[in-house]
Each structure stands twice: as C-alpha cells, then as structure tokens.
C-alpha positions as CSV (number, residue, x, y, z in Angstrom):
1,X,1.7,51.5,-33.0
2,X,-0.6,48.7,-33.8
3,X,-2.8,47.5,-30.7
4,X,-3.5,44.3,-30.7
5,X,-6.9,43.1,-28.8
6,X,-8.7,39.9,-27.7
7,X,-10.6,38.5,-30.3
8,X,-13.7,35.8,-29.8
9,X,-12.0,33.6,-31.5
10,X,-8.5,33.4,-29.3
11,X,-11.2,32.7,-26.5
12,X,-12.4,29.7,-28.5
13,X,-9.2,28.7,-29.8
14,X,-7.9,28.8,-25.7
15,X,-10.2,27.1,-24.5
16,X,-10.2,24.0,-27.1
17,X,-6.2,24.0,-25.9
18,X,-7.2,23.8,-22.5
19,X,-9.5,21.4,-23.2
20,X,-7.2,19.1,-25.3
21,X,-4.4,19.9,-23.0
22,X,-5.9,18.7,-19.6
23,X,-7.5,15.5,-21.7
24,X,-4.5,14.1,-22.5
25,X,-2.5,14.6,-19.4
26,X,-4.9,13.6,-16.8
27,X,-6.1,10.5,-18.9
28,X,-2.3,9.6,-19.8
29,X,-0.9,11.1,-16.1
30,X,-3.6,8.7,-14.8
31,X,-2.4,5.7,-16.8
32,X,1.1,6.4,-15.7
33,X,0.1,5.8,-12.2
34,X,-1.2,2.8,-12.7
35,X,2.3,1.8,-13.9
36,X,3.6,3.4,-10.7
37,X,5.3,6.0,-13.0
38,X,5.0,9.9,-11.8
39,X,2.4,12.0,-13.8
40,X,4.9,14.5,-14.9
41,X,6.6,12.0,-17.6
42,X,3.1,12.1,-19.4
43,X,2.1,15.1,-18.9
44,X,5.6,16.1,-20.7
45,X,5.0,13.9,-23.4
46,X,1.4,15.2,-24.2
47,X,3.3,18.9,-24.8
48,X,5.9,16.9,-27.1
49,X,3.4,15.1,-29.0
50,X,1.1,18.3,-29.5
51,X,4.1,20.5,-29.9
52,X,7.2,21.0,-33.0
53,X,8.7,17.7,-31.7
54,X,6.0,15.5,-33.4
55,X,3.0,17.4,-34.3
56,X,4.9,20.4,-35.7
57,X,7.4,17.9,-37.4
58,X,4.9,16.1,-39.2
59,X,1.6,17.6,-39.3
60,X,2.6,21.5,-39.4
61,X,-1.0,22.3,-40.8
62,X,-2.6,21.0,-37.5
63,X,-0.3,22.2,-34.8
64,X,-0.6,25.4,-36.1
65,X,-4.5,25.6,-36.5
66,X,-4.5,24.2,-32.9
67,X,-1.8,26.2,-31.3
68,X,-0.8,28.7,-34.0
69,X,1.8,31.5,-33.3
70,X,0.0,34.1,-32.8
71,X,1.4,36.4,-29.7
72,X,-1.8,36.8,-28.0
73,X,-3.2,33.2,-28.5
74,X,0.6,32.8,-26.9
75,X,0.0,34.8,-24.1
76,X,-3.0,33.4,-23.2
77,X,-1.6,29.8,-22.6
78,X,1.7,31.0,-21.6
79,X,0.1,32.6,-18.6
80,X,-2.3,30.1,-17.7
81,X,1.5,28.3,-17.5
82,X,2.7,31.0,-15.1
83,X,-0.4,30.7,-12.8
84,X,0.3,26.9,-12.6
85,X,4.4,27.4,-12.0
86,X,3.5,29.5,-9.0
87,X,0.9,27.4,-7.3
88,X,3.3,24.7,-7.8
89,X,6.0,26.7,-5.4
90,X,3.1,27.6,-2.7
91,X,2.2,24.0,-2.9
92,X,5.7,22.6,-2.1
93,X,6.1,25.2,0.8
94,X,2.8,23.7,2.2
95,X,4.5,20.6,2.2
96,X,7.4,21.6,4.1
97,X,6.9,22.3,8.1
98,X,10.1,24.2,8.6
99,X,9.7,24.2,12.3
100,X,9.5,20.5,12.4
101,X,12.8,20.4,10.3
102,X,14.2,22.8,12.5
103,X,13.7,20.9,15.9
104,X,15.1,17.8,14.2
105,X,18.3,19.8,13.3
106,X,21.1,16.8,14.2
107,X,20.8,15.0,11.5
108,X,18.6,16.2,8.9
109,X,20.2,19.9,8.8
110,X,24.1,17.9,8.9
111,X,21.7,15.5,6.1
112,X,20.6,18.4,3.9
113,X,23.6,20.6,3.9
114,X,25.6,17.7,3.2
115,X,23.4,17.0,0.2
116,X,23.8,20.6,-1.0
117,X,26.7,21.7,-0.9
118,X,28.2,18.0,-2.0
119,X,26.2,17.6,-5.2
120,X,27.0,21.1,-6.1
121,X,31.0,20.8,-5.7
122,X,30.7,17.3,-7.6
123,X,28.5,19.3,-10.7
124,X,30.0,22.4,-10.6
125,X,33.4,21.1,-11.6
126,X,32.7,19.2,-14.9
127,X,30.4,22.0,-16.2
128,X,32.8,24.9,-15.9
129,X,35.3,22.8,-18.1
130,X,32.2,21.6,-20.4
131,X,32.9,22.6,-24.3
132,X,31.7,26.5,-25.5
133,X,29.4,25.0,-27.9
134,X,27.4,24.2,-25.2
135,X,27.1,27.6,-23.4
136,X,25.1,30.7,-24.4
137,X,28.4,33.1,-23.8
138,X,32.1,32.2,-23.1
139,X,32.1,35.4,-20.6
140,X,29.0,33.7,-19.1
141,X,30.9,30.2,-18.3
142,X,31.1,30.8,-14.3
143,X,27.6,31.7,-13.8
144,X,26.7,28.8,-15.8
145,X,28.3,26.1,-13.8
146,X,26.6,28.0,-10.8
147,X,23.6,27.8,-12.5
148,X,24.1,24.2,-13.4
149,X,25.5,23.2,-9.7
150,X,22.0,24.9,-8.1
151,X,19.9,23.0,-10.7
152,X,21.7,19.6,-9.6
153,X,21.2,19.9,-6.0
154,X,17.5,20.7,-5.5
155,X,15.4,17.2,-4.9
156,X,11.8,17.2,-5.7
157,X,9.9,16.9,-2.3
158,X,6.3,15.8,-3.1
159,X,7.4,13.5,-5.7
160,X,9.4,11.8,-2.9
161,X,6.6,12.0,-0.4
162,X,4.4,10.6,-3.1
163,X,7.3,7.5,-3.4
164,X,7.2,7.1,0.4
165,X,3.5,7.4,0.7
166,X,3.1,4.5,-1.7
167,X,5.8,2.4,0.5
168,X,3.8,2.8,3.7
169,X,6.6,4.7,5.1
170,X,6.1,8.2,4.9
171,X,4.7,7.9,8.5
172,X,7.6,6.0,9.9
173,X,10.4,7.7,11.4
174,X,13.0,7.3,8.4
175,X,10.0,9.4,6.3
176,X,9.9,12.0,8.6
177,X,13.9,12.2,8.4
178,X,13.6,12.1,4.7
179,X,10.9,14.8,4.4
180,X,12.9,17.3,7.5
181,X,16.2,17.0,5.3
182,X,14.6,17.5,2.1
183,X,12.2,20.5,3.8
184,X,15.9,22.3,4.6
185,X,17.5,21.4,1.2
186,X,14.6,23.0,-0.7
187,X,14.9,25.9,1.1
188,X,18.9,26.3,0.9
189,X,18.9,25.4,-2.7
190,X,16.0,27.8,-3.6
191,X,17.6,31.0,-2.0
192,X,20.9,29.9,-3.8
193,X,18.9,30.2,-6.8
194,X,17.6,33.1,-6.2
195,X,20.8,34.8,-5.4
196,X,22.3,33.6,-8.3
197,X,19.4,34.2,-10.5
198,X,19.6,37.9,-9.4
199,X,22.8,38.6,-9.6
200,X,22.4,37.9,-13.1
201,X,20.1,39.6,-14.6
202,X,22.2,42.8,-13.0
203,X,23.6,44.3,-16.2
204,X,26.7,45.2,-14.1
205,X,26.5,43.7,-10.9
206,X,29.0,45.7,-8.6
207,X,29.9,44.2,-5.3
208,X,27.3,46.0,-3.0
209,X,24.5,45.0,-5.6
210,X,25.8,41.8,-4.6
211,X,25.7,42.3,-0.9
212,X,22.3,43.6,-1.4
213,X,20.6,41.1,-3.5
214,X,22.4,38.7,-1.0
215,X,21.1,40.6,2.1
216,X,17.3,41.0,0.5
217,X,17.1,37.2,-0.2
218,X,18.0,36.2,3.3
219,X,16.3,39.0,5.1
220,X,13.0,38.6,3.6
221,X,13.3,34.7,4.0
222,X,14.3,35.3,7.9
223,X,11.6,37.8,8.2
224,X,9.3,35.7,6.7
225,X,9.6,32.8,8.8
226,X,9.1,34.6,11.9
227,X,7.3,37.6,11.9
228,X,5.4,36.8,8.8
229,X,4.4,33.0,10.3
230,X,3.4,35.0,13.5
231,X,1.1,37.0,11.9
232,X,-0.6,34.8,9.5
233,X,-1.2,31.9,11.7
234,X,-2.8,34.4,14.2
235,X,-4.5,35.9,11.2
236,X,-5.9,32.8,10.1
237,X,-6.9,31.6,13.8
238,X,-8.8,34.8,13.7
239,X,-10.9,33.9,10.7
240,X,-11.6,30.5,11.6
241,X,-12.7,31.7,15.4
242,X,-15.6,33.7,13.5
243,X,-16.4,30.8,11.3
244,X,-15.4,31.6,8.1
245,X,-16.4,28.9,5.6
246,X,-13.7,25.9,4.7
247,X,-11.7,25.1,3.0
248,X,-12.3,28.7,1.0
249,X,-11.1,30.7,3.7
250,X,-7.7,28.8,3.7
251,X,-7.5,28.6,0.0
252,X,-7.9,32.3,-0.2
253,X,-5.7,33.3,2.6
254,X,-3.0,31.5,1.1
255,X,-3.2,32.1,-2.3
256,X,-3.5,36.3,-1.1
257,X,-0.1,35.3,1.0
258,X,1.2,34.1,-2.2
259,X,0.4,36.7,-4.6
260,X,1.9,39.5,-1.7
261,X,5.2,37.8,-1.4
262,X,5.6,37.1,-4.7
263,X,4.6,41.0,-5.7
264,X,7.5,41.8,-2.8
265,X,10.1,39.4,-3.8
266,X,9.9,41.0,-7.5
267,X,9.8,44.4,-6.3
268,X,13.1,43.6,-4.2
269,X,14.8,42.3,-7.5
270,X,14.2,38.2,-6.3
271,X,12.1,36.5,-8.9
272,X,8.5,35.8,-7.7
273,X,8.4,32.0,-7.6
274,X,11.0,32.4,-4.6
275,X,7.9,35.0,-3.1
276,X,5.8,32.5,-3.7
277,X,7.5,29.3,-2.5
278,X,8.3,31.0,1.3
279,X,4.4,32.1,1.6
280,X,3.8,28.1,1.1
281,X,6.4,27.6,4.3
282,X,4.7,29.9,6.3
283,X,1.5,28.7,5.4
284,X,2.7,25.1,5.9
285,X,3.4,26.4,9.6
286,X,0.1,27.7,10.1
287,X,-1.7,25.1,12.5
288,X,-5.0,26.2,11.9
289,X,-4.5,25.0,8.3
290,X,-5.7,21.5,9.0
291,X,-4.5,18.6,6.8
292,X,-8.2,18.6,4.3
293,X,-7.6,21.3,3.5
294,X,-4.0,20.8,2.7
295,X,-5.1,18.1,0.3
296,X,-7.8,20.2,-1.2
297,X,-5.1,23.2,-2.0
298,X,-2.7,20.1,-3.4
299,X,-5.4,18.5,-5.2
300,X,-6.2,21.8,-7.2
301,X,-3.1,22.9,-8.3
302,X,-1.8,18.7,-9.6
303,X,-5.1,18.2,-11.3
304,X,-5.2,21.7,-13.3
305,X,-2.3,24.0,-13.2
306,X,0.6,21.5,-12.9
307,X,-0.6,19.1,-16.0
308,X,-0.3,22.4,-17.7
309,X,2.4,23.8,-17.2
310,X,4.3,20.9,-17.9
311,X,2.3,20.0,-21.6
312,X,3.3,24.0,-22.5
313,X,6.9,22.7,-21.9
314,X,6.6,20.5,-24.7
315,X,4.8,23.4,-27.2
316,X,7.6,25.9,-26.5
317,X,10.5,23.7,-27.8
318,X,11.5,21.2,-30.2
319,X,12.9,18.3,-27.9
320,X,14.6,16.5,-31.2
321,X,15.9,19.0,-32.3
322,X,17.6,20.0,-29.4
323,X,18.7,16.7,-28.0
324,X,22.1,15.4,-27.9
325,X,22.9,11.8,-26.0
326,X,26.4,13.2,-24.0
327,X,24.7,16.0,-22.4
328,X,21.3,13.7,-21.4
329,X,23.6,10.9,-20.4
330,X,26.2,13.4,-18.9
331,X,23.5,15.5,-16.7
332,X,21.5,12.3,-15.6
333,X,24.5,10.7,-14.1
334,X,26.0,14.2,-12.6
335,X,22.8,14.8,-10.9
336,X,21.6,10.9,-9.9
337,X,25.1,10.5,-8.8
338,X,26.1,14.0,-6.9
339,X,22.5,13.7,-4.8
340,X,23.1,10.3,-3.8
341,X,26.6,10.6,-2.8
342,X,25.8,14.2,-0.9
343,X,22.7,12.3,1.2
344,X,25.1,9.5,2.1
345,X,27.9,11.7,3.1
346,X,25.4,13.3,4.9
347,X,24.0,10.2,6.9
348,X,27.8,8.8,7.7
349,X,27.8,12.1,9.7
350,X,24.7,12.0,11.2
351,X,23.8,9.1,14.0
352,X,21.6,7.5,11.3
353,X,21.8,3.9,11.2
354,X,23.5,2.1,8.8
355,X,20.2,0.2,8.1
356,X,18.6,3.4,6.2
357,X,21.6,4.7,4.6
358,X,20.7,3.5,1.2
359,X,17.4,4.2,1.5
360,X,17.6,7.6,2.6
361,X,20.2,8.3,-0.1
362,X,17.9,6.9,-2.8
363,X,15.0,9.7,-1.6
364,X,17.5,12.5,-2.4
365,X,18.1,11.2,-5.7
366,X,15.1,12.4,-7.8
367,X,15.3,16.8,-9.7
368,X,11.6,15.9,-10.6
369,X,9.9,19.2,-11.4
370,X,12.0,21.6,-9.0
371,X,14.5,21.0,-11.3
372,X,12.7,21.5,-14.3
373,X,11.3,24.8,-13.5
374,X,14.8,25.9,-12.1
375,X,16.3,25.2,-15.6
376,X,12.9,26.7,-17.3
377,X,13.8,30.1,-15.7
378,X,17.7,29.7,-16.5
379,X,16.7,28.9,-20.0
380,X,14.1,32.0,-20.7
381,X,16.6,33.9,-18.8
382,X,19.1,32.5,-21.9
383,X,21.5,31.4,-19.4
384,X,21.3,27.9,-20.8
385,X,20.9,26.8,-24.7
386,X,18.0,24.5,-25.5
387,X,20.1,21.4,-25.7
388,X,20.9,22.1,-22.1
389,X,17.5,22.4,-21.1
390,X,16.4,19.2,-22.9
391,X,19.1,17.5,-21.4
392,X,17.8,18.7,-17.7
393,X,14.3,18.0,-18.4
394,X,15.3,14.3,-19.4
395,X,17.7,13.6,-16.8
396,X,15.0,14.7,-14.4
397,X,12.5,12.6,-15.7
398,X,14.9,9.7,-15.8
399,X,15.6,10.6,-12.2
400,X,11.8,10.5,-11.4
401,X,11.2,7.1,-13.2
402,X,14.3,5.4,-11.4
403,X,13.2,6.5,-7.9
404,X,9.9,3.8,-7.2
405,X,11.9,0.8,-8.5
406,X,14.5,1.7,-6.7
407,X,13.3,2.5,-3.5
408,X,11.2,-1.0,-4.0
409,X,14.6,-2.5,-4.7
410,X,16.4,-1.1,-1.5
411,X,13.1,-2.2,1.0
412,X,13.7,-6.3,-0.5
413,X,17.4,-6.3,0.3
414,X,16.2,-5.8,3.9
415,X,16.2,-9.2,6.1
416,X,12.0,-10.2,6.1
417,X,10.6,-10.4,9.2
418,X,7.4,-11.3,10.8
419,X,5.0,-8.5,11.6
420,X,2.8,-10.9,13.5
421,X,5.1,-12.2,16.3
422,X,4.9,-9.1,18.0
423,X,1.1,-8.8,19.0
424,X,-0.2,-10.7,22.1
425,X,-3.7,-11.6,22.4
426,X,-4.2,-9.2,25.5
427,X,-2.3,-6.2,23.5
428,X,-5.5,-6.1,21.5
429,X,-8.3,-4.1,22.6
430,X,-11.8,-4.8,20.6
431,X,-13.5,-1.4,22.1
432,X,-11.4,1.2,23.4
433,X,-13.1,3.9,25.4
434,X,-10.9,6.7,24.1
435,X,-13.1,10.1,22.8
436,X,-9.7,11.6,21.4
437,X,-5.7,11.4,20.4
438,X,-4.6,12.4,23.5
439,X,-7.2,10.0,25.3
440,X,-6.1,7.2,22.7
441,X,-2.3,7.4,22.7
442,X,-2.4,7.0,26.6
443,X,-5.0,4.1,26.1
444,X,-2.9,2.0,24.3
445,X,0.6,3.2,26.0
446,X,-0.9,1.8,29.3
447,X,-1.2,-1.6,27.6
448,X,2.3,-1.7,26.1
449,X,3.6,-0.5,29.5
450,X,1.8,-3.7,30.8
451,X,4.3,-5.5,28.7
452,X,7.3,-3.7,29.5
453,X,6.9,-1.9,32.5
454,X,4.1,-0.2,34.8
455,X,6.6,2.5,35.0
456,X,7.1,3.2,31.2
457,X,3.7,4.3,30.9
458,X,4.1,7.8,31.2
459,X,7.5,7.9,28.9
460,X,6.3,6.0,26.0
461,X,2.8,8.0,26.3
462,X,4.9,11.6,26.5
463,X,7.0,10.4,23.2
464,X,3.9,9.4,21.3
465,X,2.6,12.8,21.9
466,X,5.7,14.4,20.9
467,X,5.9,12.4,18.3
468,X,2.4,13.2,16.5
469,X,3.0,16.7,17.7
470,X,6.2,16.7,15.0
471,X,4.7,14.5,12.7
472,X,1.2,13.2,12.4
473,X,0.9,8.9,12.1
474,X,-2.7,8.9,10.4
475,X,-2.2,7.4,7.0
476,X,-5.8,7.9,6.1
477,X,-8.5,5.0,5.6
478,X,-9.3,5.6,9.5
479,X,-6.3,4.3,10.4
480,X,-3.2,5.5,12.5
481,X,0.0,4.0,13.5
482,X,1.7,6.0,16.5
483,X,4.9,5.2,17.2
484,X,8.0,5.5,19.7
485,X,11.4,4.1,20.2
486,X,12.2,3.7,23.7
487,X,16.2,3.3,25.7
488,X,14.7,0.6,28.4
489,X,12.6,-1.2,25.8
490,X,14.0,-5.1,25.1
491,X,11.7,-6.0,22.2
492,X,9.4,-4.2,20.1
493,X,5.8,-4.5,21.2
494,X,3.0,-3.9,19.2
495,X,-0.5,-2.9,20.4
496,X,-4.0,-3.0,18.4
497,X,-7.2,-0.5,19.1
498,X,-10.4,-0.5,17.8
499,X,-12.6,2.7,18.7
500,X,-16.4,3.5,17.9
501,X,-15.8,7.7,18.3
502,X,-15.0,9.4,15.4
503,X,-11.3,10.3,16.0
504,X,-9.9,13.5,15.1
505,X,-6.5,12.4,13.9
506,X,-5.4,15.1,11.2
507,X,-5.3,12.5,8.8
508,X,-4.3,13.0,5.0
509,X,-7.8,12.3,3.5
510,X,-9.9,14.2,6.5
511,X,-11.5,11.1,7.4
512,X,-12.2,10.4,11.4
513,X,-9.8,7.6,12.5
514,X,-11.0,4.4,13.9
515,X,-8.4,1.8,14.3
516,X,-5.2,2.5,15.9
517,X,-1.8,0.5,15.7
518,X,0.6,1.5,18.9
519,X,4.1,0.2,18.1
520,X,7.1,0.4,20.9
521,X,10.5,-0.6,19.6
522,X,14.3,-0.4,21.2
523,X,16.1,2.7,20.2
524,X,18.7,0.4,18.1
525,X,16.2,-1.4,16.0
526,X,15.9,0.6,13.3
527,X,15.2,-1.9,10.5
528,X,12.2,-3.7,12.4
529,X,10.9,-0.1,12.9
530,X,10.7,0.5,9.3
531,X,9.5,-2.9,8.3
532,X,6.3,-3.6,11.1
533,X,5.2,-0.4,10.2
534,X,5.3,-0.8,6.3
535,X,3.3,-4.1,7.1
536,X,0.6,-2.5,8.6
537,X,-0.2,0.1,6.1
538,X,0.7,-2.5,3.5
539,X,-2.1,-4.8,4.9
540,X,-4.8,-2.2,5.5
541,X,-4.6,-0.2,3.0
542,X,-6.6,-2.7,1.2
543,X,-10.7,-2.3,1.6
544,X,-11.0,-5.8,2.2
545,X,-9.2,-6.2,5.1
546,X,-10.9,-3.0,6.4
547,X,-14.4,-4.4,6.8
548,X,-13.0,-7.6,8.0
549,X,-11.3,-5.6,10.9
550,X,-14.4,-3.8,11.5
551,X,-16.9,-6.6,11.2
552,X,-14.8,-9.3,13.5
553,X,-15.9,-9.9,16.7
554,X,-13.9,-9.5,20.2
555,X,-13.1,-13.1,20.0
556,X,-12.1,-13.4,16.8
557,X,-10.2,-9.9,16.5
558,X,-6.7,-11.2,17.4
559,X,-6.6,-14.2,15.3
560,X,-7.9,-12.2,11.9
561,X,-5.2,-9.1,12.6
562,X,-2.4,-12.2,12.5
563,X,-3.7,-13.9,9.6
564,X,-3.7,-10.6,8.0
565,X,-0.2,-9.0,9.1
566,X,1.2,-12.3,8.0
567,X,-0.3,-12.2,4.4
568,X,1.3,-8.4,4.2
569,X,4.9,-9.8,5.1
570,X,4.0,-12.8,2.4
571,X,2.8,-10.2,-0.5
572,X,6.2,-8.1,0.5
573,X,8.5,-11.6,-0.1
574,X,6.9,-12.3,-3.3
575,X,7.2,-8.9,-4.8
C-alpha cells in the first residue's frame, strides 16, 4: 500500500487557494453589502467561478493547476471547509439565548412549532410524489421527503438578525419575538435532523435503534441544557474571577466546549455539527460571556471560516451541469411559501398583533446557510442527487436576497407617524447623574412617571429591568433605547438622557453607552412601538447626528433631538 505524504508543494499550492479564496469573497462579500445583499450569494459565486462551473468549463488548464485533484491537496481545503462548517454551528448557538426563548414561551414556542411542523407537512407532501429521476433510490423515497421537509423548515437566524439589525429593530420587542421563535425553531429543526440523519446511515435500522438514536438525541440536548449550562457558566465565572485574559479565555472555552460535544455527539452515532451547535446554546447562556466578546467569536468565524466554506461549495460541484429550472423554481416556492405560511399560522394563534403579522412571517422566510449545510450533509450522505442540491442552494439564496427588500417593503406599508410629537421639553435631561443601568433606567422612568403617574414609577422602572434582563436595548454607537409597554399608560411617552459616565450597557460593539432613549407606550400600540423605536436608531446611527447630540448645549438639546427625529421619519417616507 502506497502512503501518500505532505509534500512542500501542497503547502504552497494551499495556501495560494487560501489566499485567492478569502480575496475574492471578502472583497466581493463586501461589495454585496454595500448593495444590502447577504455575503453568502458572493461568496458562493467566487467557488462557482473558481470551480468546474466556469473555470473548469472553460479554462480546464487553470483550474486544475490552481485546485487540481489531487486527494491530499483535497483534503487539505476540504478540512479547512469542515473547521469553518462547525464554527458556523457554535456561532449560531451563541446567538440563541434559549432561556430567554423559554421564558417567552406563549407565543414564540406556539410561533416556532407552528413554523415547523407546518412548513414541513406543506413540503413533505409534494416531494414524496416527486418523479424517481430525481431521487438517489426508489427504496430511499420516504426518507427523502423527510430529509427534504427538515431542510424546508430550518430559518437562518443570524442572517435574520443581520436583516433586523439593519432595520433598527432587532432591539424592539417584535425582534426579540422574532429571534425567541427562531432560537426554538433552530433547535427543533436541528434535532429532527439529526434523528433523521441517524437513522439513516443505520444499514438496518431496527425499531430499538430507532428508540435509541431518538432517546440519545434528546437526552444529550436535555442534558446539555441543564447540567452542561450549569457547569460551564460556573466554569467560566471561575476563570474570569482569577483574571484570565479576554476575549482568549472565552474563545478557548468555547471552542474546547465545541470540540467535546461534537467528539460526544459522534461517538453516540449524532453527527458532530449537532455536538457542536448545542455547546454554542449553552455557551450563548453563559452570562459571564459578555456581548465583545460575542462579536469577536462571530467576527472570526464570518471573516475566515464561513467565506470558505461556502467558495469550496462551488469547487466541489458543477452548478450548470446540475441545474434544472422545475426543481429551483419548485424548491424556492415550497420553502418561501411553507415558512411564511407556518410563521403566520403561528401568530393567528399567538396574542400577536395583527400589526406584525406580516412582518414577523417575512423573518421566517429566509433557509440562508442552515439550509445549505443541512442539504450539504444529505447530499455527501447521497441522500440527495446534485440537481437537488443545486436546486437547495439556489432557492436559499433566492430566499436570502428576497428577505431585505421585503422586510423594507412590509415597514412602508405601515401608516407614518411622527417620532417627534412624543418628546416634551422637560422629558429631556442634558446631564443625568446616573453611574449605571440600573441607576439610569430608574432615572429616566421617574421622568416618564412624571408624565403619567407618580405612581407608575416603580412599574415601568421594574419592566425596563426585566426587560434588558431578557433582552439587552444597546444598539451600539453609545446609544440605548429601553423600552416598556405599560396597561395604565394613555399615550406613548418618550424620554431623552444624556450621561457623562461611561455606561456599562452590554452593547453589541463593547463600547460604553452615553445617550439613552426611554420609550413608554400602551400595551395595544404595537405599530407605534415598532416605528418610534426604528426612528431613533434610524436617526442616530449616523455619525453626524452623534456629535451634534453630544456637542449641543442644555438649551438647545430639545430642539436639535426634534429636528433630528423628524428628518429620520422624512428619510423613512421617501425611501
């Protein structure tokens, strides 16, 4: 037997891949943003372009000197690819606080189950009955349409919380809906995956293999969750009370968490990404992992690993060749339409308000990259052909393109209002004496209560608490909009701070906050909610209007926020 060994030259040869590799899709990915399209469409295209679609097709010579096919030049990449695929799952379970979700259980569990199990019945159905020529295996046609129900259900989370971000409402209270229901669908959908993924690759998979596989998903999940979040919050309390350095210590706690459950999860029969996806959850728990460094784990694996994993895409299959219109068309629609319909099922059971319903639905719309690497594994698990595959990976960019626009679409059919009308001259205070959160949020609850009701003070300071205990409201930029709806409130009230200390707010880009928005509205007024607080993170998220906030004198203070919040509501009617 012939061993094969690492040569200098696949060391070179790798590294020039890298190189071109991570070029092209950060330079293009970065482009793409500008055009408020997700990174992952370019970073696609790059592999295409660069792989047997284009490159292959009509400059052989050069693809193959740059990425020939040789099995350890192969490897090489194809691992590089693996590493990325996993820190892509921790990543996402960072972004999901389970507990959070949990606690808001009334309508984003009756939200997310709704747009599980909905979207699956509504795929399932047409692919069982979908032509042989598009199966691997007649005898393989049920766990296909499984495989194909999973793959429509799961939502992409971050690129949704990217969407919402860049709307100003990820910190409004129809965000934090959004992000609980999609926390629990990701969860569901990935241990329905799992399941079904193991069950498969069982030669001959009896009943109590089955039960097992069944048990072992949901037992280590369970286990997880609570005794495995127990101990790794207190382990990483632990290491920061003897002042281990940050963010490393984080970093390398997590990515250890990762590699152990993934190592478990593989060893029990459940693929590894599942492993790795539930140590991101119970690192997302973890309240000693504080939002920086969040960002920093985040910023790693997008910049690097995910850019790369999606370009090898593209080298490992020839999207031309395996395309075919009916099944692209047919897939897009199946999963556009089965997660919209399943998230507004979902709502008209739920006490959400009619105001968001379309909104919300549009969040649940997008596969994005869960849905992607859900059909990579069916595919190299030959569960799927490669016409299928394509057909997934372009419905899921489709899916990812349509969900800015639309979202954009959905906030201008919403009646304009003035942002303005609700702050009072004496609801603005030039230099608040607060030192911290706690010390801010009752602050500026004691001047709404002046507005409402001495005797709201307490309630509306006790719910902005809560509130940022569930769900932080800094948006970065030194800024942070807490928020409350309150029963006995007639009108929404809106309340403006400006603080000298450094503010330790937990804010997205680690940055000290030092101008706080305090908005009260009636529990009913949903729509108003949504749109003041858009405003505000519209209007200030520009640097401009920062300094002028910061430079204006007490005088002057009240009549420049107005001027400002009214410009906001003007940009949002013209666009």
């Amino acid at each position: 037997m012939e061993i094969s060994f690492l040569k200098e030259h696949h060391i070179f040869l790798f590294l020039v891949q890298v190189f071109i590799l991570l070029l092209a899709t950060r330079g293009l990915g970065e482009l793409f943003r500008k055009w408020d399209q997700p990174p992952l469409t370019a970073e696609l295209l790059v592999g295409i372009v660069l792989g047997p679609t284009i490159l292959g097709r009509f400059l052989p010579g050069v693809q193959a000197a740059i990425f020939p096919p040789d099995e350890i030049q192969r490897a090489m990449l194809e691992t590089v690819a693996w590493i990325g695929i996993l820190f892509m799952l921790l990543e996402t379970g960072l972004e999901i606080d389970f507990s959070v979700a949990w606690r808001q259980r009334g309508n984003a569990l009756t939200i997310s189950m709704s747009d599980v199990f909905i979207p699956m019945i509504i795929a399932f159905v047409p692919c069982l009955f979908l032509p042989s020529r598009y199966l691997m295996a007649e005898h393989q046609r049920l766990i296909f349409a499984l495989f194909m129900a999973t793959i429509m259900t799961i939502s992409d989370m971050p690129l949704t919380a990217r969407t919402l971000h860049d709307l100003n409402l990820l910190k409004a209270d129809v965000g934090f809906l959004i992000m609980s229901a999609l926390a629990v669908n990701d969860i569901v959908g990935w241990v329905l995956f799992t399941i079904i993924l193991a069950l498969f690759t069982q030669n001959d998979p009896q009943f109590g293999s089955m039960l097992l596989i069944f048990a072992a998903t949901i037992g280590f999940a369970v286990l997880a969750l609570t005794v495995g979040r127990s101990v790794s919050s207190k382990s990483l309390n632990r290491l920061k009370q003897i002042n281990s350095p940050e963010p490393a210590t984080s970093l390398t706690f997590a990515v250890l968490l990762g590699l152990l459950f993934g190592a478990i999860t593989q060893r029990l029969g459940i693929h590894s990404l599942f492993g790795f996806f539930i140590a991101g959850v119970v690192m997302g728990e973890a309240k000693g992992m504080s939002e920086d460094t969040r960002v920093v784990i985040s910023q790693m694996v997008y910049a690097i690993f995910v850019p790369l994993f999606f370009a090898n895409i593209g080298l490992k299959i020839d999207f031309a060749a395996n395309f075919n219109l009916f099944l692209a068309v047919f897939l897009t629609a199946l999963g556009i339409f089965g997660r919209y319909i399943g998230a507004w099922v979902g709502i008209g059971l739920s006490t959400v308000p009619y105001a968001n319903r379309h909104l919300i639905s549009i969040a649940h719309t997008p596969g994005g990259m869960m849905a992607i690497v859900v059909a990579l594994l069916a595919y190299e698990s030959r569960i799927i052909t490669g016409e299928v595959f394509v057909a997934v990976v372009l419905s899921s960019v489709v899916s990812s393109i349509a969900i800015g626009p639309w979202m954009r679409q959905a906030m201008r059919t919403r009646a304009a209002l003035r942002t303005a009308i609700y702050l009072r001259p004496e609801a603005v205070l030039p230099a608040m004496s607060a030192q911290s959160r706690q010390d801010a949020i009752f602050e500026l609850a004691a001047i709404a209560a002046s507005q409402i009701g001495p005797e709201t003070r307490q309630s509306i300071a006790d719910a902005a608490l809560k509130r940022e205990s569930d769900f932080g409201t800094a948006i970065g930029n030194a800024i942070a909009i807490p928020h409350v709806r309150i029963e006995t409130v007639k009108r929404p009230v809106l309340v403006f701070g400006r603080c000298e200390a450094d503010l330790d707010w937990d804010a997205p880009d680690g940055r000290p906050v030092h101008m706080i928005f305090f908005l009260v509205t009636p529990a009913g007024i949903h729509d108003v909610h949504v749109q003041v607080l858009a405003a505000i993170a519209r209007a200030f998220q520009k640097l401009e209007n920062r300094r002028i906030i910061e430079q204006a004198n007490a005088d002057a203070l009240y009549m420049v926020l107005r001027k400002l919040l009214a410009q906001a509501d003007e940009d949002r009617r013209q666009k």
